[in-house]
C-alpha positions in Angstrom: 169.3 51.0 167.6 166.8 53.7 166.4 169.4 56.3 164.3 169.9 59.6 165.6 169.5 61.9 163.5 168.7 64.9 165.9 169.3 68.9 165.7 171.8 68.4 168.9 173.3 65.3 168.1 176.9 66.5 168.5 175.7 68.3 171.9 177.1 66.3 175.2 175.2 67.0 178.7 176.2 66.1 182.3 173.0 65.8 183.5 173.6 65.7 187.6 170.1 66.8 188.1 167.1 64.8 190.1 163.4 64.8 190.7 161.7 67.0 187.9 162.8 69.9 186.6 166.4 69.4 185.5 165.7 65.8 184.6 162.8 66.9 182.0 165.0 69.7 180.6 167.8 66.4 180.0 165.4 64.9 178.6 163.9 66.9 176.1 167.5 67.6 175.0 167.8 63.8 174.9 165.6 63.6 172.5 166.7 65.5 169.8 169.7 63.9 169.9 171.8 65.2 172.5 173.9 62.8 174.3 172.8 63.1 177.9 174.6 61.5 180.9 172.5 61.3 183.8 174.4 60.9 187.4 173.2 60.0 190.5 173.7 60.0 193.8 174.7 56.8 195.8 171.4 56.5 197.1 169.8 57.0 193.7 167.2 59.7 191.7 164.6 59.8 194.8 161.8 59.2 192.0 162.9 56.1 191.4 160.9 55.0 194.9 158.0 57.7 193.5 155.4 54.8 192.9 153.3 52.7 192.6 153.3 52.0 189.9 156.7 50.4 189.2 158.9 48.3 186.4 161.4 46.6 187.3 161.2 48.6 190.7 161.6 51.6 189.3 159.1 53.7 189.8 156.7 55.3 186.6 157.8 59.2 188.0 161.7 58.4 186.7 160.5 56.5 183.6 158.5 59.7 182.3 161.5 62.1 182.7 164.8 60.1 182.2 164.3 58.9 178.7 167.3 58.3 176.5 170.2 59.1 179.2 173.2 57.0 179.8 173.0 56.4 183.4 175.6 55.9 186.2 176.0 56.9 189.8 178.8 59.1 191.5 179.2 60.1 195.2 180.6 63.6 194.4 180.9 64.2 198.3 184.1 62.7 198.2 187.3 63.9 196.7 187.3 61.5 194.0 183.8 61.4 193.1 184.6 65.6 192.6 187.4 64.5 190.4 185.8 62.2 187.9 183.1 64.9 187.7 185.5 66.9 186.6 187.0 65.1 183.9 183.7 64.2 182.3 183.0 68.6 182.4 185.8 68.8 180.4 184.6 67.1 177.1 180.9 68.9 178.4 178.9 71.3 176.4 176.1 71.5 179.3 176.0 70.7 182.7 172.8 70.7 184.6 172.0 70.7 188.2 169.7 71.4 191.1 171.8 70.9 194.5 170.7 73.2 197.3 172.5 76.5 197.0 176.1 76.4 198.1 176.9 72.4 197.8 178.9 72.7 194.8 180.9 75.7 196.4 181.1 73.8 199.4 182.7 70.4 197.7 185.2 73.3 196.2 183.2 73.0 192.2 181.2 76.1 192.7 180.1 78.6 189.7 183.4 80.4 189.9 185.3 77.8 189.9 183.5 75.9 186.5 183.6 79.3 184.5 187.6 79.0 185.5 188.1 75.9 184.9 185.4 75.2 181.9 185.3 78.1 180.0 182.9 76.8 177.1 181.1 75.0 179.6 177.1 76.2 179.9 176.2 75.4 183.4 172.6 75.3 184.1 171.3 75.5 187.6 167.9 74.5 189.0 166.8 75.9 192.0 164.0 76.5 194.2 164.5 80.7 194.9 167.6 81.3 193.4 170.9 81.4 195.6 170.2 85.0 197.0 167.2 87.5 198.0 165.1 87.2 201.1 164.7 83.1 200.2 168.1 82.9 198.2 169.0 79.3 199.1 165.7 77.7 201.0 164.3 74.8 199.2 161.2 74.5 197.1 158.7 71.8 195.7 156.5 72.5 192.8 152.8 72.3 195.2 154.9 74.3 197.7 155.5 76.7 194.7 152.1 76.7 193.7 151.3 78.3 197.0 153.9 80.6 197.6 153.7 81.9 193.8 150.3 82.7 193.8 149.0 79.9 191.2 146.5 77.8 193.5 144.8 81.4 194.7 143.4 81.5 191.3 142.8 77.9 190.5 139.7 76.0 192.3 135.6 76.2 191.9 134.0 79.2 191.9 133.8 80.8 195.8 135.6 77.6 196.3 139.1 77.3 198.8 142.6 77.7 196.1 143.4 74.4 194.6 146.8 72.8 193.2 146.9 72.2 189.8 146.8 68.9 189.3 149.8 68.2 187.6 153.3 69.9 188.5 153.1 72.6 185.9 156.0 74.4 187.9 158.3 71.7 187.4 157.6 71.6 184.0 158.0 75.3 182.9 161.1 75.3 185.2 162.6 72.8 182.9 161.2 73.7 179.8 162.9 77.7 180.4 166.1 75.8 181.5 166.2 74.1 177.5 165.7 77.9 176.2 168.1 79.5 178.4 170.5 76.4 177.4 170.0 77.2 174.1 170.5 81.0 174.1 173.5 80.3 176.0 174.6 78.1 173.4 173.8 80.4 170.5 176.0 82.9 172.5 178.8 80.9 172.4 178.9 80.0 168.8 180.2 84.0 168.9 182.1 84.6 171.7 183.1 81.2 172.4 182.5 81.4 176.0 179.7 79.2 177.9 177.9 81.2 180.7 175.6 80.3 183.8 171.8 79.6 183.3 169.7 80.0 186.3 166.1 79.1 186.4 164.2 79.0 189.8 161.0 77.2 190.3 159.9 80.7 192.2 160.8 83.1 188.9 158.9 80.4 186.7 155.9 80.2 188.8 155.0 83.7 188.9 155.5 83.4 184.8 152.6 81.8 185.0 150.3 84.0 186.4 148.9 85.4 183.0 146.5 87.0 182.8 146.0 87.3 186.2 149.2 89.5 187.0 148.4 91.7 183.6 145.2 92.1 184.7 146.2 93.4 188.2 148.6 95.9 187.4 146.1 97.8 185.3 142.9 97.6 187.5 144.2 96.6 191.1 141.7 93.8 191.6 142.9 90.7 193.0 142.0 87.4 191.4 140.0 84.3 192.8 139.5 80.9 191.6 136.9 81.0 188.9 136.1 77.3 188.3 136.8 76.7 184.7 135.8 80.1 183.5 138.1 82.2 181.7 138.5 86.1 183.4 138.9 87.7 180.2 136.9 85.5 177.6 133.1 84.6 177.4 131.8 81.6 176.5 135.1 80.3 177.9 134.3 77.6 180.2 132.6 74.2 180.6 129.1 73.6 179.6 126.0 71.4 180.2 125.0 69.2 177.3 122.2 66.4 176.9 125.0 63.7 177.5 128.9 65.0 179.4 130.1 68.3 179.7 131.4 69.8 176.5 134.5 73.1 176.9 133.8 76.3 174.9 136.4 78.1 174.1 134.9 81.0 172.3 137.7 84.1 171.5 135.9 86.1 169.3 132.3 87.2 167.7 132.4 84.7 164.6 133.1 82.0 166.8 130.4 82.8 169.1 127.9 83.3 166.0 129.0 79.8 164.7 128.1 78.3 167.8 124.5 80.1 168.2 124.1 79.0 164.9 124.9 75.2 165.3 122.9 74.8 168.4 119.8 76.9 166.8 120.0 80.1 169.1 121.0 82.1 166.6 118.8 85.2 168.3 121.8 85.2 171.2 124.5 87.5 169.2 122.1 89.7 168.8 120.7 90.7 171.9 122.8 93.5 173.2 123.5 91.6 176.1 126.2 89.1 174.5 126.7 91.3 171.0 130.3 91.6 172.2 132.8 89.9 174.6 132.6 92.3 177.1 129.0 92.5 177.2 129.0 88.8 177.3 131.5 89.2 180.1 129.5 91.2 182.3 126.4 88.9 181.9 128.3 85.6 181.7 125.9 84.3 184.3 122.7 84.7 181.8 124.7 83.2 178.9 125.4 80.5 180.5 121.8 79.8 181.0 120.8 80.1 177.8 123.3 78.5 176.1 123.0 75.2 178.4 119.1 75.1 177.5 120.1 74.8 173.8 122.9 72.3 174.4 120.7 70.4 176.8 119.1 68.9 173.3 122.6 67.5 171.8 125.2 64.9 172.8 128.4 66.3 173.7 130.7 64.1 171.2 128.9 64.8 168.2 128.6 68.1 168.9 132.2 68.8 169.5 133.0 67.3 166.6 130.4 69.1 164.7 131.3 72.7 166.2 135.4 72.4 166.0 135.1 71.3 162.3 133.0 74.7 162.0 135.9 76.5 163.3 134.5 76.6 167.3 137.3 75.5 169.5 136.1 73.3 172.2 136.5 70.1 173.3 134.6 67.1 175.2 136.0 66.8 178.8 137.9 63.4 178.4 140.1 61.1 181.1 143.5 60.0 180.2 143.0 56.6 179.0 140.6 57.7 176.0 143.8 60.7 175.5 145.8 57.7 175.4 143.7 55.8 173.0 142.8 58.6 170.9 143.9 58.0 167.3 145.1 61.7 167.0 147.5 60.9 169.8 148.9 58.4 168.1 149.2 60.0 164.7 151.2 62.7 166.3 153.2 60.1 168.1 152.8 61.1 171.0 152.7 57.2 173.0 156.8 55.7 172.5 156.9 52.2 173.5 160.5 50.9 173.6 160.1 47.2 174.8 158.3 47.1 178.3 158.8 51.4 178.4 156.0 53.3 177.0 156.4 56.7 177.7 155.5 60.5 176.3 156.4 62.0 173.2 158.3 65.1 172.4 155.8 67.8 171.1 158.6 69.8 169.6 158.4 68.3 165.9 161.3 69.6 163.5 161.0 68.2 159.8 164.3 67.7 159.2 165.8 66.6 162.6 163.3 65.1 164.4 163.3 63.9 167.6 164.1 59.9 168.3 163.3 57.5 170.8 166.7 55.2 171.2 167.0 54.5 174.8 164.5 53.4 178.0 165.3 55.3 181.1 168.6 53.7 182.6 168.7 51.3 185.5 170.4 52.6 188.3 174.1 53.4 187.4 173.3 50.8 183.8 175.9 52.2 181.9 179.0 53.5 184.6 181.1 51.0 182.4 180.5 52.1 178.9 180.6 55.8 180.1 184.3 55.5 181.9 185.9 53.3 179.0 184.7 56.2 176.4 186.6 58.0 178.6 189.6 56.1 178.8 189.1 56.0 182.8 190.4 53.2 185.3 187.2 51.9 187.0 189.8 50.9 190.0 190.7 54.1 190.6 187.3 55.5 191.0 185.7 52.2 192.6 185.0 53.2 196.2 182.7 56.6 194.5 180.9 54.5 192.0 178.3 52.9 193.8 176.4 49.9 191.8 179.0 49.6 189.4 180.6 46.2 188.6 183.4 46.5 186.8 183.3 42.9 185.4 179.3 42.9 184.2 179.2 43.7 181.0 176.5 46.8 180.6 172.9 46.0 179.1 171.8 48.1 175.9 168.7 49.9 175.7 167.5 49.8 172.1 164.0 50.0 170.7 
């Protein structure tokens, strides 16, 4: 097995989460060494059905979020299912979940009754709106999110209807500010020795999104639209016209934007008092653009990327997700991990010392109920009517790379 030699390699998570948000935050603790135990629900992690495409049934939306988790499956509606829970909390550092609001209290396990019972214990909830307020308690989906946060009225073509973003950016911050407030509340504890609750809501997280947009409200009261690809505050900041595919310029300040006049032989634009600044260049970002697409009209758009970011321009060629994939930066920043049939995303938090390792595929469903119960020196009988897919006689299947 690959050695674990993460930063949270003596950290132990109850990850009880599904879907997205709680599952990525497992995983990126995962990662760096923290050993996660994800549970499900009899009737399994609904992203497991989430495809095509699928290996070995299981769909690809679990494969990219439940990466080097022990897996097993508990139906916590019962009694006994609540008890077993229990005794795993008790050797917990973390506990993660997303039920709807009041389940937990309503099985008798509520947030009252963990801080009582599991003092050190950081438990980290999931939710959609939080518990309370006007939509305390309803549920929420990251699209739906997108909506009621605000995010797709400022995403979409220019004059165009609002758009989702086309990848569940919600989810992801949501899980990505569950990790931090994990760790804060961690920190904490290495003080006071006390664990504490962490709550992040898909709402909260969505409307942290909304710079500049929300910044640039409160100070001049105007109300965003979607802008195409164009950037509210920055110009050149948007995609561009060249002889070949579209090239993105993403030009902050007035070297940059001389650098590029210069490379494309328009070095006459930072001079005109139109562009000589990016708030003049703002205001008349429609005549830029035309005269910077009749220059780039004579060049490639590969070449010239590669020619303008080595010259200090940030930009980029617009490019799908197999050539990202096959890209040999990608893979020098290892960010493709195959683990025999897996392949799945890197981490992109890189610590020198204690990096982050790649030990485990996603589990099967409920893989490894036996080897989590005997490190716990728990009868299987006992438990056997709330541990569905569980065999006490098969012997469980490592996971190695």
């Amino acid at each position: 097995m690959t050695p674990n030699h993460g930063s949270l390699a003596n950290l132990k998570v109850i990850d009880a989460s599904r879907v997205l948000g709680g599952p990525y935050a497992g995983q990126v603790l995962a990662d760096h060494g923290a050993d996660v135990i994800k549970i499900e629900p009899p009737a399994g992690d609904e992203t497991r059905g989430w495809g095509p495409p699928f290996l070995d049934e299981t769909a690809s939306y679990f494969l990219g979020l439940n990466r080097n988790k022990r897996g097993m499956a508990l139906d916590m509606s019962q009694p006994a299912g609540l008890e077993l829970l229990a005794r795993m909390l008790e050797g917990a550092d973390v506990f993660i979940e997303n039920f709807k609001t009041g389940t937990l209290e309503r099985w008798g396990l509520g947030r009252e009754e963990i801080e009582r019972r599991f003092p050190r214990l950081v438990h980290c909830r999931v939710s959609g709106f939080g518990a309370d307020g006007p939509l305390g308690g309803l549920p929420g989906y990251d699209a739906a999110i997108q909506a009621s946060c605000g995010i797709m009225s400022v995403n979409g073509e220019l004059g165009g209807a609002p758009l989702r973003v086309g990848l569940p950016v919600v989810d992801m911050v949501t899980g990505l500010n569950a990790v931090i407030g994990i760790m804060m509340a961690l920190n904490e504890r290495a003080t006071s020795g006390k664990g504490q609750f962490v709550e992040t809501t898909l709402y909260d997280c969505g409307v942290s999104l909304l710079h500049p947009h929300l910044p640039n409200f409160y100070l001049s009261g105007k109300v965003a639209a979607p802008s195409g690809n164009a950037h509210p505050n920055i110009c050149p900041y948007d995609t561009f016209a060249t002889g070949t595919d579209p090239i993105f310029l993403a030009v902050g300040n007035n070297r940059q934007f001389s650098t590029l006049c210069r490379t494309i032989g328009r070095e006459d634009l930072p001079e005109d008092p139109r562009f000589a600044s990016n708030g003049e260049r703002n205001v008349n970002r429609d005549a830029l653009k035309i005269e910077l697409e009749k220059a780039l009209a004579a060049h490639e758009c590969n070449p010239l990327a590669d020619t303008l970011i080595k010259a200090g321009v940030p930009c980029g060629a617009v490019r799908s997700i197999d050539q990202v994939v096959a890209d040999p930066h990608t893979k020098h920043r290892e960010m493709v991990v195959d683990i025999g049939a897996y392949r799945g995303t890197g981490s992109p938090i890189k610590l020198s010392r204690t990096p982050a390792s790649y030990r485990m595929a996603p589990p099967r469903f409920a893989e490894h109920t036996g080897e989590i119960l005997d490190a716990l020196a728990i009868d299987h009988d006992r438990y056997s009517e709330v541990l569905p897919g569980h065999d006490p006689v098969k012997p469980t299947r490592a996971k190695t790379a």
